[in-house]
Structure formats: C-alpha cells, structure tokens
N, C-alpha and C positions, 0 to 999 in steps of 0.2 A: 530565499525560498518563500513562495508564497503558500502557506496553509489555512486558506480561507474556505471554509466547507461550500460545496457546491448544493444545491436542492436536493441531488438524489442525497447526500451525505447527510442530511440536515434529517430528510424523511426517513432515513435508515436509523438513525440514531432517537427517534422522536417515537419511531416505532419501538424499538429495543426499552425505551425509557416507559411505555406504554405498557408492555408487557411485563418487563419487571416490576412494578407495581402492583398492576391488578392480577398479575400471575404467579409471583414469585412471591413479594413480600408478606400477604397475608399470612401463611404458616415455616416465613425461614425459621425464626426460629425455634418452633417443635420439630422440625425437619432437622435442625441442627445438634437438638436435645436427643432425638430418638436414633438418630443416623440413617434417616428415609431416602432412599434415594427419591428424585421428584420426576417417578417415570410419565407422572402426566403434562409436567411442563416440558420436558424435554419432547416430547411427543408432538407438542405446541410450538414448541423452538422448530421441527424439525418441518411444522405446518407454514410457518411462518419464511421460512428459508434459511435460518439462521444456523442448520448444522450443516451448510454446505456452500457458504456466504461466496467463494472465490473461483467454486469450480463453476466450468464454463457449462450454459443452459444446455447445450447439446449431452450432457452427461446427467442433467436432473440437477444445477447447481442453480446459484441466483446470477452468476457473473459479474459479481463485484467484486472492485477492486481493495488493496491492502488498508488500506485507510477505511473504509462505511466498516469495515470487519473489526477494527480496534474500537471502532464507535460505539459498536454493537456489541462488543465486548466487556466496554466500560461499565456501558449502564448495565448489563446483567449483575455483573462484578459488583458492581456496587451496592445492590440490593442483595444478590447470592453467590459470593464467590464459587460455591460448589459446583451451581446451574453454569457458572463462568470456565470452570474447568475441565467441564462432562464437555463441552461448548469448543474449547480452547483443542483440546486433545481430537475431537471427530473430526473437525477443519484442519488446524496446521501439521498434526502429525498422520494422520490418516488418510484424507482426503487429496491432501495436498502431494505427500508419496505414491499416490495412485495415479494421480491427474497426470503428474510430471516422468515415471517411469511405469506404470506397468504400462501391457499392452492392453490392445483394443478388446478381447475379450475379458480383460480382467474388470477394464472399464465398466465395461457393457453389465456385467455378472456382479459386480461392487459396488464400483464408484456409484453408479447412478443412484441403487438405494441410499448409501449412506450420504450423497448428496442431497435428497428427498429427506431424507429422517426418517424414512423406515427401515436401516441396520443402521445400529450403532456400533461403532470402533476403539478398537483401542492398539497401544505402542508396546509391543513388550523387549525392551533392551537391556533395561534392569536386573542383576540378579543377587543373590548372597554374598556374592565375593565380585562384582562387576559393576558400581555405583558410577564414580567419575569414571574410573578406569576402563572405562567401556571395551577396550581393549579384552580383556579378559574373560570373553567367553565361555561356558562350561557347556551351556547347551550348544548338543551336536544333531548334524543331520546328515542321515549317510543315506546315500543311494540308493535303491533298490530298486533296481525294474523303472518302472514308470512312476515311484513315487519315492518318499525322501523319507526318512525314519526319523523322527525328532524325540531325544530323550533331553531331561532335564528340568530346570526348574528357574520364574522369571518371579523377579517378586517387586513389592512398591506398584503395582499395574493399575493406572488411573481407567475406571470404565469396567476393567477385567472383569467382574463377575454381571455385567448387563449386556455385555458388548456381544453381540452376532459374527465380528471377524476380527481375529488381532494378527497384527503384521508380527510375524517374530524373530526376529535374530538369532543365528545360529551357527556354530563352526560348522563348513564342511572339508573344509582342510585344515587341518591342527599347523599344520606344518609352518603355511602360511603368516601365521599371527590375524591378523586385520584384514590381511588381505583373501584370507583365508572363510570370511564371515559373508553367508549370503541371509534375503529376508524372503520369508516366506508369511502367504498368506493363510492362516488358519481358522477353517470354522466353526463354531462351539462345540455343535455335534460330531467333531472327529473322535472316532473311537481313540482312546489312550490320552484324550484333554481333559483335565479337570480343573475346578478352581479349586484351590486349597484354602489357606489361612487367609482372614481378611482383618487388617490392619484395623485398630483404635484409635484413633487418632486426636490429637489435639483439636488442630482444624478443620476445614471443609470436610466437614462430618457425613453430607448428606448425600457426596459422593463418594465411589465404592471405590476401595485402594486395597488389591488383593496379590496374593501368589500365584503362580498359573505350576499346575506341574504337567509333563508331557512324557507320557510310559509308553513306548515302543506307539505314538503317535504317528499314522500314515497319513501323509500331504501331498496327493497329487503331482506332481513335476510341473507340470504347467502352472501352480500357483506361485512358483517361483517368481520373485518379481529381478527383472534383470540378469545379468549371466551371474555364477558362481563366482564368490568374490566379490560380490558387489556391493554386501549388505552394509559393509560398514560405513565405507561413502554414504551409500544410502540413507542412513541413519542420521552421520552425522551435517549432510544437508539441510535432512529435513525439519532437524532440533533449529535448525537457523530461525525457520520461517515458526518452528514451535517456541521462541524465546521471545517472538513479537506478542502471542497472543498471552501466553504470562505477562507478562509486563504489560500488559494492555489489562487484565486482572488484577496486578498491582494497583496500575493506576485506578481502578476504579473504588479497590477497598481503600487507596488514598485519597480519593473524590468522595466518599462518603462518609471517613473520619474527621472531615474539613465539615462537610455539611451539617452531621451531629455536632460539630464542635459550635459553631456559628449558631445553629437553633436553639442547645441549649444555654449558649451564652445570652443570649435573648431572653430566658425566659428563669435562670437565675439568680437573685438576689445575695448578696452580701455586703455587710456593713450598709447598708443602707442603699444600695446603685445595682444594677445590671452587671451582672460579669462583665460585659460587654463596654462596660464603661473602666473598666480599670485596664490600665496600659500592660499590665502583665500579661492579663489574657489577649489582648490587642495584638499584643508582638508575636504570642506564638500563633495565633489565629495568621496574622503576616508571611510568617516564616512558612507556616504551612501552605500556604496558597504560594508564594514565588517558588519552594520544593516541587509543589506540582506541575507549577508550568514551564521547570524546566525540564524537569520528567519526560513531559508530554512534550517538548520538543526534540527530544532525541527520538522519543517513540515515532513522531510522526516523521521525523527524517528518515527512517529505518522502514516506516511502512510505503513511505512515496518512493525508496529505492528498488529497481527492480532485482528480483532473486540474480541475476546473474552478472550484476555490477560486481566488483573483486574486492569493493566494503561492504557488502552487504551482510557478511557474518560477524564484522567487526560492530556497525553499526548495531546491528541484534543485540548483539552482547553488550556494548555502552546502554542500550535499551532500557533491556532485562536489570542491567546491576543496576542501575542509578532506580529505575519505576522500584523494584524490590526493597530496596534500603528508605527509597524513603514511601514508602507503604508501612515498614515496620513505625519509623519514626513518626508519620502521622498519626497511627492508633495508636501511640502511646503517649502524643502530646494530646491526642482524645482523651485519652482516660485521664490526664493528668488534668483538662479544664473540667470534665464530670465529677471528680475528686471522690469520694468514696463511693458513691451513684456508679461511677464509672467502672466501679469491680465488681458490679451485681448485674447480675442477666439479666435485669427489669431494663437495663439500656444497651442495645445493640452493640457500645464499641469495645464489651469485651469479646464479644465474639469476632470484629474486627482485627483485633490484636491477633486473635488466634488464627483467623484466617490468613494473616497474612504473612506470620514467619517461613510458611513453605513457599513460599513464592521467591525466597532467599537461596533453596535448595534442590526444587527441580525446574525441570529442565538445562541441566548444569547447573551447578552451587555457584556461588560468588566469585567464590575462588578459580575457578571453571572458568568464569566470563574475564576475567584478570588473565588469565592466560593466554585465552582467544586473544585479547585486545593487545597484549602487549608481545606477543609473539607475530602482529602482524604489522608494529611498529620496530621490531627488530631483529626482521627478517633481510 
C-alpha cells in the first residue's frame, strides 16, 4: 500500500494544523477547566468544511475522502480532543448515516446544514441498561397516525445538549429483538424532548455528554430513516465508519503526548545533560513514536478501505483498539518523562491522559473491538 499524502491531503491537514493553533489552543485549557463547550470554533470548523469533510458538495459537504478526514482529525485531536469529538461524532455517525441511507428529502432538510456546519448532530444508541449490549433497547416508538410516539431515555450522548437533530434508536417491535429497532430523526424543539442530566466527566470536558429523555415525543413518519427494522443495522454500520474517526482522536492525543514529550525533553536538565541525552528517556521517546506509526498504519489502511469492502469493520476495529491503547500508553509515558511537572495542569499531558482513556470506551470498548475482530476470523 502506498500512503503517500497527495496536495489536496497535505492542504487539508496544514489547514486543520492551522486552525487548531490559532483557534483552539489559546483557551483549551480554561475550556477544559470550566467544561465550555467551544461553540465559536465549532462554528469555524463548520466554516472551514470540517464538520461535513466526506459528504458529497451536492449536499453542502467538502467531498473528501477517508483519509484528508483522519488528517483533519488528527491535528484537531491533538490540540483539543473535545473540538476532535464534537468533530468526530457530526461527520462519521451523523452525516455519514444521512448521506448513505436516508432519503432525498431528509438530505435536502439535514444533511446539507449539518454538512455546512449550520446544525449540529448528535447519535443517540446509548442508554441505562444498553451500553455494549446495544441490543437492549428500552426506548420505544409506536405508531400513531402519521407519526411515531417515542418514550424513554438515551444517556452518555456526545453533542446532546447543542445538537439541532439527533438520530435515535428505538424499539418499534419488541417482539423482534434487533431486528425490531428502527432510527429516527429527531429535532430539539420536538415537544416531549428534553435534555436531562449532563455528565462530569474526567475527560474531554469541553464537550457536552448528556441524557436525552423523550415523554410521549411526536416524530413525524417521514423522519424515519429506512423501513422499520432497520435501526439497528443502521447503527451498527455506522459506528464502523465512527471507530475510524476515534481512533483518528486517539492518534492525535498520541501525536501530541510524543510532541510534549520530545520539547520538554529538550529543554530539561538533570544531573548535569538534557533529558534528552539520557538513554532512558531516548527509548521511551522511541517506543513512542514506532507505537504511533504503527497505529497509524492500521488507521490508514482502514481509512483507504472503501465502506463496503467485507473488512472494512474488522479493519475499524484493529483501528480503534490499537490507536486507543496506545493513546493511553503515550500520555502516560508523557507524564512519566515530565515527572512531577507532568501531574500539574501547568503542563498539557495531564489533561492528555485524561482525554484519552475514553477513547478506550466509546464508540465500542475494547472489548467490543476484540469481538468484532475475532468473530470475523472465526466465522
């Protein structure tokens, strides 16, 4: 495989790299300290094309391919994982469930803003008792004339309390199991939507991780995306293409734990030499940089595969597990070359650490991606 970034790939990453700088890093971290969502960069992302990087121009998208999207992903990531996930979530589980199955008015009505970055999206599958088990449904949606009754309650919801439209999952046949679960589109202002409880969280502070509850919620029939029955396919497709741009997150809070690592090594003295001069720090500076680049070759094999190759969810998931484990192990060989420095907020990689254990746990846990993978080697 040749993965030699071409111009446009080069310009999309140099811009992403551009913007997270003079747009993101000045206040991450009061952003992270106060849990601000960053509605003005987002707003910027959304100018720049970045919250609608794959869907096609004829929908309001940029029409670029899998790859300039992990690019762009990176360098956010690496500067604000949160900005990387508000990011991560409108493109691979929104945009990209829109573009691929709804229809032409839902496009027309949706897709296009949220390709533009004027509505933001969000995924709601998650709930109380339905984490991995996605199977397990609680929220239902019954029938009604021309519109569908949605009761229940989605929690962990990345965006949920900013988002304009969230796709929701929901039993409309109990009977069924899985097959029983269709997705619907819902818009904030639907009477019987509220946001509830909104998460504390360790990491990516500065995005919004809520409950969604839905009391005798009317939705349209036509927001239905696909027939009845379809949600859960639905779903679990679209986490495929959402496990790339995690792990495209990972990698970049592991591209930035490297980078800290290396400038401070530079510019600390002990015993008498530069961190930088002692073989201790040299080898985990090492270790860390061929972790990433193997990372990043699974990522990019996963991104140059097209969705409908039949490893395409396997590759995701090699993706996801490997960029997320060694995201955790980069900020923590960060902290370990910062040494006490490294457990004070005066230097970014604790908040690296912190940003990156969730990357462990959604869009599928680890555990999760272990299943995918090994259920499709022994099948």
């Amino acid at each position: 495989m040749n993965f030699t970034f071409d111009e446009t790939h080069l310009m999309i990453q140099q811009t992403a790299r551009d913007f997270a700088e003079t747009e993101l890093r000045p206040n991450v971290s009061e952003r992270d300290e106060k849990e601000e969502f960053p509605y003005d960069a987002v707003k910027k992302m959304g100018e720049l094309g970045f919250m609608g990087m794959k869907v096609a121009e004829k929908y309001g998208g940029a029409g670029l391919d899998t790859i300039s999207y992990v690019l762009a992903m990176e360098e956010i990531s690496k500067v604000d994982a949160s900005a990387g996930v508000i990011m991560s979530v409108n493109n691979s589980l929104v945009c990209y469930g829109l573009e691929k199955w709804g229809n032409e008015e839902q496009k027309q009505k949706y897709l296009v803003p949220l390709a533009q970055g004027k509505m933001l999206g969000a995924f709601a599958l998650s709930e109380p008792e339905a984490g991995s088990d996605a199977t397990n449904q609680h929220t239902t949606a019954v029938r009604d004339g021309n519109f569908y009754i949605l009761n229940g309650t989605k929690n962990f919801i990345t965006n949920g309390k900013n988002a304009d439209v969230v796709l929701v999952m929901a039993q409309t046949d109990k009977t069924k199991g899985p097959k029983g679960i269709s997705t619907f589109i819902v818009e904030k202002n639907y009477p019987g939507f509220s946001v509830a409880k909104k998460e504390r969280k360790l990491g990516i502070r500065s995005s919004d991780t809520v409950s969604l509850s839905f009391t005798a919620c009317k939705v349209p029939m036509e927001n239905r995306i696909g027939e009845e029955g379809f949600g859960f396919k639905f779903a679990m497709k679209t986490l495929d293409g959402g496990r790339i741009g995690i792990a495209s997150q990972a990698m970049g809070i592991a591209m930035a734990a490297l980078e800290e690592s290396i400038k401070y090594a530079k510019q600390r003295k002990t015993f008498g030499k530069y961190l930088a001069e002692h073989q201790a720090i040299q080898f985990k500076i090492a270790d860390m940089q061929t972790k990433i680049d193997a990372a990043q070759m699974l990522l990019l094999r996963a991104a140059a595969t097209d969705a409908e190759n039949p490893n395409y969810g396997t590759y995701s998931a090699e993706a996801k597990l490997l960029a997320s484990k060694i995201a955790v192990e980069c900020a923590l060989e960060a902290i370990q070359i910062h040494g006490g420095y490294g457990y004070c907020k005066d230097y970014p990689v604790e908040r690296l650490l912190r940003d990156s254990k969730i990357t462990e746990i959604y869009e599928g846990t680890s555990e999760v991606q272990r299943i995918v993978i090994s259920r499709a080697l022994l099948k």
